[in-house]
C-alpha positions as CSV (number, residue, x, y, z in Angstrom):
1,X,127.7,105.9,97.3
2,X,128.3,105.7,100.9
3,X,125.3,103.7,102.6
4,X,123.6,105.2,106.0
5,X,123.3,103.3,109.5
6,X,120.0,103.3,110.2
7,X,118.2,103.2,113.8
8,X,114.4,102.1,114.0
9,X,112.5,102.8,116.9
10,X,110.4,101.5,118.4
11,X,109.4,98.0,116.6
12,X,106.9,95.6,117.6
13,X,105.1,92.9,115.1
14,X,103.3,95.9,113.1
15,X,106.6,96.8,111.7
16,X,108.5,93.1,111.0
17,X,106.9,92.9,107.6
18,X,108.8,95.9,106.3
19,X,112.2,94.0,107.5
20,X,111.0,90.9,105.9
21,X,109.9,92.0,102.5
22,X,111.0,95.4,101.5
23,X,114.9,96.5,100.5
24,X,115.4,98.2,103.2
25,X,118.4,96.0,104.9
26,X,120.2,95.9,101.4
27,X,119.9,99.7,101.0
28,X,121.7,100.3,104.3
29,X,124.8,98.9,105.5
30,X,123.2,98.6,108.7
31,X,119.8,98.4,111.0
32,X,119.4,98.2,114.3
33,X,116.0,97.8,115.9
34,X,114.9,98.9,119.4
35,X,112.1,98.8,121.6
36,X,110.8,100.0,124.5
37,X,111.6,97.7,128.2
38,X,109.0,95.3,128.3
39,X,108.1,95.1,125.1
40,X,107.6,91.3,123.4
41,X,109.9,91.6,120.7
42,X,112.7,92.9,122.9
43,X,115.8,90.5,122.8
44,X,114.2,88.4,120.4
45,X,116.0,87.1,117.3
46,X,113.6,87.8,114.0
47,X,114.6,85.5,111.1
48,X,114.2,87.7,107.9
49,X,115.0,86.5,103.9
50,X,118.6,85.1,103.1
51,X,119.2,83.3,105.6
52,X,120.1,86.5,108.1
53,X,118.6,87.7,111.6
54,X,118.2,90.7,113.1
55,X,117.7,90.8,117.3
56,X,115.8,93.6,118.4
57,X,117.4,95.6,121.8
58,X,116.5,97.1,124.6
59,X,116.4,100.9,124.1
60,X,117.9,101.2,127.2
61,X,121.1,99.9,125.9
62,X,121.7,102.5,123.1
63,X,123.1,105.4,125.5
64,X,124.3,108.0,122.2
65,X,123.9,107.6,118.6
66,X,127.7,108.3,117.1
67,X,127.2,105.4,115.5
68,X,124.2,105.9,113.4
69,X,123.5,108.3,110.6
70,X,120.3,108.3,110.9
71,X,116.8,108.0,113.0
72,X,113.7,106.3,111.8
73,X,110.5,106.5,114.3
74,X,108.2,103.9,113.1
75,X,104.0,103.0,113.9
76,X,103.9,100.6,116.9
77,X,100.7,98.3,118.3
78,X,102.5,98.5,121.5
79,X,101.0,101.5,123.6
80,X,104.0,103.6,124.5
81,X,103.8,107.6,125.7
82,X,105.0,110.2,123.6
83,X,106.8,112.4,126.0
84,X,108.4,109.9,128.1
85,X,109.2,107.4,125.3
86,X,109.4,108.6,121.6
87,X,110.6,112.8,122.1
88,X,113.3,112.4,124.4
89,X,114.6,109.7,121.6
90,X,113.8,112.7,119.2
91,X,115.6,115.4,120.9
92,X,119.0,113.5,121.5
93,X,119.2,113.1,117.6
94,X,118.6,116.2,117.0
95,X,121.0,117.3,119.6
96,X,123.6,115.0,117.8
97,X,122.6,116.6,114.2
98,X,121.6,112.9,113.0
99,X,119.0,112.7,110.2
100,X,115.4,112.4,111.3
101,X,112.7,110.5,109.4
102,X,109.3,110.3,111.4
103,X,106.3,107.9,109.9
104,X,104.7,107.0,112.7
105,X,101.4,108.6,112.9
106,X,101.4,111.8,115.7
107,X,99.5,113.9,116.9
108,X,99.4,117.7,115.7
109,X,100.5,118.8,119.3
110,X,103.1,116.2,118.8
111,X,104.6,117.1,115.3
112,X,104.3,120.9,116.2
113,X,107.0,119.6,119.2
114,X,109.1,117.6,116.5
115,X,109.5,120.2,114.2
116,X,110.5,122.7,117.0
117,X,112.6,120.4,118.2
118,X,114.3,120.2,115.1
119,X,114.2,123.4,113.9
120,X,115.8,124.1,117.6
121,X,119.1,121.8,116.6
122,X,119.0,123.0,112.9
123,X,117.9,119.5,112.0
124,X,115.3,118.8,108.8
125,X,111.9,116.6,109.9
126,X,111.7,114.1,107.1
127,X,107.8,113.6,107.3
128,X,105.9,111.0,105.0
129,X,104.5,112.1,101.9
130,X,100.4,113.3,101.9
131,X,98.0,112.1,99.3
132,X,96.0,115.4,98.6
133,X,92.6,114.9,96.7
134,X,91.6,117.6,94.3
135,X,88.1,119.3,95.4
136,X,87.6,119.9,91.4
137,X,86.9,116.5,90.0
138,X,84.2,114.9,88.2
139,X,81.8,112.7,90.0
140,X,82.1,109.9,87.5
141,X,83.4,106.5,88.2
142,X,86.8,106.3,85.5
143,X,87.3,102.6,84.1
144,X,90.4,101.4,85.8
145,X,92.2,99.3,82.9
146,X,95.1,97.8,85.1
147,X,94.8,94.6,86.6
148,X,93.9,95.2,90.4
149,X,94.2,93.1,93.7
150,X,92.8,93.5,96.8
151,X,94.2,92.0,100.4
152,X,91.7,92.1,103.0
153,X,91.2,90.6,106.0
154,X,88.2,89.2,108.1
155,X,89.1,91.4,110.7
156,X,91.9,93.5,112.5
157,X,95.2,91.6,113.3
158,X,95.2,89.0,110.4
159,X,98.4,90.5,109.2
160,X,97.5,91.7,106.2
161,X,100.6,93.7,105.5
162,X,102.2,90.7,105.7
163,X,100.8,89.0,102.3
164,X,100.5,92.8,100.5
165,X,104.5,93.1,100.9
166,X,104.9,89.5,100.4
167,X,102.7,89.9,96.8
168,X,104.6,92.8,95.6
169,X,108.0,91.4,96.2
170,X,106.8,88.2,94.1
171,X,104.8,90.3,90.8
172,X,107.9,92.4,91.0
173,X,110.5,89.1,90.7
174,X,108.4,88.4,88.4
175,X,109.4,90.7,85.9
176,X,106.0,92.8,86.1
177,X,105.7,96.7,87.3
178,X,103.8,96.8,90.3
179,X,102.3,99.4,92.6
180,X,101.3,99.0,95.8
181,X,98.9,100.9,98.1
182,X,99.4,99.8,101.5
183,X,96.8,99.4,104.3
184,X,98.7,102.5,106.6
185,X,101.8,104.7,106.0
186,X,105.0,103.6,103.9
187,X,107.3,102.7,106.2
188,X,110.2,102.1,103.4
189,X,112.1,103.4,101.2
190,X,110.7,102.3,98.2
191,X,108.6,104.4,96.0
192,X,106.5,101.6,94.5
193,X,104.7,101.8,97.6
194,X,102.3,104.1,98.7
195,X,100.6,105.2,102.2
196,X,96.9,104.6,102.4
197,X,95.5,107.8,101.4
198,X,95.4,110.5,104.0
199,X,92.0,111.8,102.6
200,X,89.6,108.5,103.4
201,X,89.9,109.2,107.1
202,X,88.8,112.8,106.7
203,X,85.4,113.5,108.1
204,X,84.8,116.2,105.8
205,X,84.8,114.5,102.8
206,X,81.3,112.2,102.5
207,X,81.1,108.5,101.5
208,X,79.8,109.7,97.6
209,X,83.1,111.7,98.0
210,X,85.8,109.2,99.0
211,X,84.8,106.6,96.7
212,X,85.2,109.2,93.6
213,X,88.5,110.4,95.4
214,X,89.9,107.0,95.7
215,X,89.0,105.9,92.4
216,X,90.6,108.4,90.5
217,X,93.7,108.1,92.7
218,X,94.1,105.0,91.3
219,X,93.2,105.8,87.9
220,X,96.2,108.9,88.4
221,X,98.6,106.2,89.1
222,X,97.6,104.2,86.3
223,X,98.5,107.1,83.6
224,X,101.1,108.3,85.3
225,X,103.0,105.3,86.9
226,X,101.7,102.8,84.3
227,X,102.0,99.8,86.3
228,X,101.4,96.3,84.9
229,X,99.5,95.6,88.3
230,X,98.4,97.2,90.9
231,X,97.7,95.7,94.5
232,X,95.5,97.5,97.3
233,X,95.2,96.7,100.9
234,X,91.9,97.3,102.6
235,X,92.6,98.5,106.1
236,X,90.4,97.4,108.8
237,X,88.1,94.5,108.8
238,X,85.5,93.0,106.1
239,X,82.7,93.0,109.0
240,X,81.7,93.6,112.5
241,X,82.5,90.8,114.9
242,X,80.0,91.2,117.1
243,X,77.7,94.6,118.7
244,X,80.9,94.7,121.2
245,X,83.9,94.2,118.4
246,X,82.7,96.4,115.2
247,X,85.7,97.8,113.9
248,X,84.7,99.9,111.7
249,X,81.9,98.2,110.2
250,X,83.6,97.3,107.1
251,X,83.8,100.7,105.7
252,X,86.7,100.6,104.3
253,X,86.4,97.8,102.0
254,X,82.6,98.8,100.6
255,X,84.0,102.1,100.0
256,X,87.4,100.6,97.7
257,X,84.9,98.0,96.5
258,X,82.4,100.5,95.1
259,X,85.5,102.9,93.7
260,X,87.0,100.8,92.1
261,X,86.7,96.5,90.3
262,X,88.4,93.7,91.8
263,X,90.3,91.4,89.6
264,X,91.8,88.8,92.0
265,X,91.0,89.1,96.1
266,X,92.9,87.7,98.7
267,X,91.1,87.0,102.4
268,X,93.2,87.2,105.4
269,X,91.9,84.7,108.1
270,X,93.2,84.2,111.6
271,X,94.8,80.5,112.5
272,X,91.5,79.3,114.2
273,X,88.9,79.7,111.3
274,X,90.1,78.3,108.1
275,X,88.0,75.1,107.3
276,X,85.3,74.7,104.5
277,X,82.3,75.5,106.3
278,X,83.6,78.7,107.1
279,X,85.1,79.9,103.8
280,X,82.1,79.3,102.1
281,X,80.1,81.3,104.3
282,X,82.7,84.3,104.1
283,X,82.8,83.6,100.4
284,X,78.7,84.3,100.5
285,X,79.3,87.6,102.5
286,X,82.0,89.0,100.4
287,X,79.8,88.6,97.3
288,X,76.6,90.1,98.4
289,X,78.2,93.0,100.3
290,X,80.7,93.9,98.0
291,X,80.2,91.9,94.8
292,X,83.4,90.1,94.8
293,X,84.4,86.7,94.9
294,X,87.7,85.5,96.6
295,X,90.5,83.8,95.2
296,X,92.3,82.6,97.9
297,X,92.5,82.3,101.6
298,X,95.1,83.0,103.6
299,X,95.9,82.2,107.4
300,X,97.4,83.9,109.6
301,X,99.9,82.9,112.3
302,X,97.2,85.0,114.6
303,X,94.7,83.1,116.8
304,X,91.8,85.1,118.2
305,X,91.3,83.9,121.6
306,X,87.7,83.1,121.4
307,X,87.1,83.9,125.1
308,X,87.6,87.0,125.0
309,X,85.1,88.2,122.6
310,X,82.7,88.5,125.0
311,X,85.0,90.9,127.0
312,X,86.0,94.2,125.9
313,X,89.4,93.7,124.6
314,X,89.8,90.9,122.6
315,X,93.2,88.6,122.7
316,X,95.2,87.4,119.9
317,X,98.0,84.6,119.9
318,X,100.8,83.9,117.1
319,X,101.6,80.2,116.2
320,X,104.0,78.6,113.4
321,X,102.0,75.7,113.0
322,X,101.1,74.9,110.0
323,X,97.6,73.5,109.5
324,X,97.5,69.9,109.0
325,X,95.1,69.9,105.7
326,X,94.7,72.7,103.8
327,X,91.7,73.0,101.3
328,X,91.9,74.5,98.3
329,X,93.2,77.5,97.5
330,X,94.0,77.9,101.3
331,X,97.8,79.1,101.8
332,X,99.7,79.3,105.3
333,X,103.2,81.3,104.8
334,X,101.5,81.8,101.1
335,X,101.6,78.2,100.1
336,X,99.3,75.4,99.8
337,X,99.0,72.5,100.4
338,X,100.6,71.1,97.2
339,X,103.7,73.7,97.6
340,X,102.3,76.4,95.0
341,X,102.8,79.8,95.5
342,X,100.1,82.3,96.1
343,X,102.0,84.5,93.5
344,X,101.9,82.2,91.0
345,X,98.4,81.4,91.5
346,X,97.7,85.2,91.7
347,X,100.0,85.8,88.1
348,X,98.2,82.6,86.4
349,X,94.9,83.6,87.4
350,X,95.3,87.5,86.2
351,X,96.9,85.9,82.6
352,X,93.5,84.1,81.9
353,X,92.1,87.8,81.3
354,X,93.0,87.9,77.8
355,X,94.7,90.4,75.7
356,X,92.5,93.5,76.8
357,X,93.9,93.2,80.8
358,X,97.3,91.3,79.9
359,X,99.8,90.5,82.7
């Protein structure tokens, strides 16, 4: 079976993780990443598994695409306009009858000028699948059997996505079936992963309403999917970080929380705020708001620029410096301090169950 070239555009940090952890390199015979003029990531080399790199270009540099076979437009942190920056990208390949895959997250106004586009050139608009939620269900709470993990982080920009992909690739080495709901849209090839459902951002749907909805989502994978585990990535942020830097309050993860039980959590931290004192005092939060205890910690390679939390905008920093003494249960690139795995903790912790939840 022939394999496809693939183009991804544009890519910034929110999209590396899919590079690093998913299939997606060894399912193509080739990617090439670009990005917008200006952009960080722009003639930077990424290092990703097996020893390989991948060197995101300038977009200005790709002048036709005879040598791809196909398009993917991808969900960015970087602002970049629509009509200046991501159609015109749109409309040469469908000009050039190349295969279009969108997942980035548009606008209607904006898909209504993809898909015309498209339609224009004869071209099919491969769009990300929709989790639809059925308005007759029954407003009971079903008992979730699989074991389940949650990945959540303190707040925005801890890189959870990082650890979820990380996790699955490691339970699924591991010999087990896994499934994987991911904090925003699937931005792979894989079917073991899924977006984060469509229908907890709807405002028409009530609180009472999403947690029934999102539990028996999961419960629908669970009979028909029949995972061994499954792992769930709480968008957003587990609280507020001030009256200026809410997020969103935390919603998220008290609605999942309530939906459905927790069998092994997982606390994304930024670089800055990872000693004893302070996991203790996120460990006290985390029970009495949502009942669950945490596992492990995880830091990020993202430092929040304290500084700016009195201003609007708050500023983040990456490091690769690893933290000189790690407590326990503390990972940094999802190892401790004495070299063990965060997998392995996660597997051996999940087989103390028993027989009645075994992994």
């Amino acid at each position: 079976m022939k394999k496809e070239k693939l183009m991804i555009y544009p890519v910034d940090g929110e999209y590396l993780p899919f590079l690093k952890y998913s299939d997606l390199l060894e399912q193509k015979s080739s990617v090439t990443c670009y990005a917008p003029k200006g952009w960080f990531y722009v003639n930077k080399t990424i290092n990703i598994p097996g020893n390989r790199t991948i060197t995101v270009k300038d977009i200005r540099e790709c002048n036709d695409f005879s040598e791809f076979d196909a398009i993917w437009i991808v969900n960015s942190n970087g602002e970049i306009d629509f009509s200046h920056s991501i159609l015109p990208i749109i409309e040469q390949a469908a000009k050039e009858r190349k295969s279009i895959r969108i997942t980035r997250s548009l606008t209607h106004e904006e898909y209504v000028l993809c898909s015309q586009l498209c339609k224009t050139y004869g071209n099919l608009l491969d769009s990300q699948e929709q989790v639809v939620c059925s308005h007759d269900f029954t407003p009971n709470i079903l008992r979730i059997q699989t074991p389940i993990v949650f990945v959540f982080g303190m707040f925005e920009h801890t890189e959870k996505l990082d650890t979820i992909l990380y996790l699955h690739k490691g339970i699924q080495k591991a010999g087990y079936k896994v499934k994987t709901i991911l904090t925003r849209k699937n931005e792979t090839d894989a079917e073991e992963f899924l977006s984060f459902p469509s229908f907890m951002y709807e405002k028409q749907y009530s609180d009472t309403d999403k947690v029934f909805f999102f539990n028996h989502f999961i419960r629908r994978i669970e009979l028909e999917e029949k995972p061994d585990i499954i792992v769930i990535g709480l968008p957003g942020e587990m609280m507020p970080l001030d009256e200026k830097h809410n997020g969103n309050f935390g919603i998220f993860p008290y609605l999942i929380s309530n939906a459905v039980h927790c069998d092994y959590a997982v606390m994304k931290l930024f670089h800055n705020f990872y000693d004893n004192t302070f996991a203790d005092k996120m460990q006290e939060i985390v029970r009495s708001k949502f009942e669950i205890d945490i596992n492990a910690f995880v830091v990020s390679n993202s430092i929040l620029d304290v500084t700016s939390v009195s201003t609007a905008t708050l500023r983040f920093y990456e490091s690769e410096k690893r933290p000189t003494d790690l407590p326990q249960n503390y990972y940094f690139n999802h190892f401790d301090g004495t070299g063990e795995s965060l997998c392995k903790h996660l597997i051996n912790t999940l087989q103390m169950f028993g027989n009645y939840r075994t992994v």
